[in-house]
C-alpha positions as CSV (number, residue, x, y, z in Angstrom):
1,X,60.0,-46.6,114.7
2,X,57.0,-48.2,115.8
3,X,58.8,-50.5,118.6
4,X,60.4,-48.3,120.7
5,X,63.1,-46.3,118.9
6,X,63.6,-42.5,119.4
7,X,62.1,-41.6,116.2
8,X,58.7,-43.7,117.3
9,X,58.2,-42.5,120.1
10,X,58.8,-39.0,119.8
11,X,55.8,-38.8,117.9
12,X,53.4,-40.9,120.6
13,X,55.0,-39.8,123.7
14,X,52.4,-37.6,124.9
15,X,50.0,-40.3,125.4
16,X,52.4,-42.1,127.6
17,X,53.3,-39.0,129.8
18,X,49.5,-37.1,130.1
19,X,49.6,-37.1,133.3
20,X,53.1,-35.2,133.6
21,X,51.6,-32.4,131.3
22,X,49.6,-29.6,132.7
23,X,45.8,-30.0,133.6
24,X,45.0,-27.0,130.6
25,X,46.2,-29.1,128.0
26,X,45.6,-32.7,128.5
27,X,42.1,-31.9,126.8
28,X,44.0,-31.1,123.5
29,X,45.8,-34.7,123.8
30,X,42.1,-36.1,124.4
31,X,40.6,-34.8,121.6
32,X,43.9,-35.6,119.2
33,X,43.4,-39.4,120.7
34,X,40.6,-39.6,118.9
35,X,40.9,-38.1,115.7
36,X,44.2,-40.9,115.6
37,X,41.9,-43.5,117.1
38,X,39.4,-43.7,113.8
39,X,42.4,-43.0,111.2
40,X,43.7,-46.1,112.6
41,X,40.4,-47.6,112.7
42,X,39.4,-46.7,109.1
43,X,42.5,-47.8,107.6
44,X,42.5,-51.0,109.2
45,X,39.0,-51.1,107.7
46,X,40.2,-50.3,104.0
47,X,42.9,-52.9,104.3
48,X,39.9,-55.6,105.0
49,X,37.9,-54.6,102.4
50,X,40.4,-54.1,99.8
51,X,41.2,-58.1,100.4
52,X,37.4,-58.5,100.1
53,X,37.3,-56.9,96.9
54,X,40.3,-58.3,95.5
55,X,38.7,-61.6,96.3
56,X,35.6,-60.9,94.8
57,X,37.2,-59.6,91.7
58,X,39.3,-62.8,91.5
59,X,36.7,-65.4,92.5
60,X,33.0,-63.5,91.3
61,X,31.2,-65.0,94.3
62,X,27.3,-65.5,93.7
63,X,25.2,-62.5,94.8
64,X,22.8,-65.3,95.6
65,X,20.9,-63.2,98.8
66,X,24.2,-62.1,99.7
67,X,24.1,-58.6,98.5
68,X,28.0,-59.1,98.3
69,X,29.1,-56.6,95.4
70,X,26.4,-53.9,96.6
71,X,27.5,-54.4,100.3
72,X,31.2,-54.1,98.5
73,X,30.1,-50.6,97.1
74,X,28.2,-49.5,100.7
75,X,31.7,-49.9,102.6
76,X,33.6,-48.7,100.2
77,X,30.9,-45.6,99.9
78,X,31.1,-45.0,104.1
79,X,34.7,-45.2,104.1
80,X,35.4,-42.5,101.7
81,X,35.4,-39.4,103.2
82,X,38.9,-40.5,104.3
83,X,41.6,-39.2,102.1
84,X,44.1,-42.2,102.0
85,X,40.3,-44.4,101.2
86,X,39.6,-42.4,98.5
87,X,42.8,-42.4,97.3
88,X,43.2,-46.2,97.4
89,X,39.6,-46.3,95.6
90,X,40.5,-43.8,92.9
91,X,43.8,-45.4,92.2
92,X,43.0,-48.9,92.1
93,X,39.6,-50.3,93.2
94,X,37.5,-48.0,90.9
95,X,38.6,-49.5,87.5
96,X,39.0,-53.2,89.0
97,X,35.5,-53.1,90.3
98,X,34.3,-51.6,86.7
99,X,36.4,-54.4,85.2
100,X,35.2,-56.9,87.2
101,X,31.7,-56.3,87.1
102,X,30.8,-56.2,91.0
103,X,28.2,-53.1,90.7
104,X,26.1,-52.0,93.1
């Protein structure tokens, strides 16, 4: 859906034909932008720190200075007001991190 077929770009058409849509409502399509924008943005950010977790769960890195497992938590902690983060957290991360021992 994402490369071009009907079904794809039904849903993201709008953005590709704002300036086609009255002047009234191209503020609505501005203000949905962003609220897509840092979705996007915070689950590409879950998807990097899950691999940084996992790595740190499989390797236990040194907390020499680093900070790493707190700095693990902090992310993880900022990220979670979104739902599919928490979600992903509650599911998975939560008992591996507990397993693992990277605490805060």
């Amino acid at each position: 859906m994402s490369h071009g077929a009907f079904e794809g770009l039904m849903l993201t058409a709008m953005y590709y034909i704002t300036d086609g849509l009255p002047h009234e409502a191209r503020p609505a399509v501005d203000a949905q932008h962003a609220k897509i924008l840092s979705t996007h943005i915070a689950r590409a950010a879950v998807v990097l720190l899950s691999i940084v977790t996992e790595l740190q769960a499989y390797f236990r890195f040194d907390d020499d200075g680093a900070r790493i497992n707190p700095r693990i938590h902090e992310i993880w902690t900022a990220l979670m007001p979104v739902f599919e983060v928490k979600e992903l957290y509650d599911e998975r991360y939560a008992q591996l991190m507990k397993d693992r021992g990277i605490n805060p």
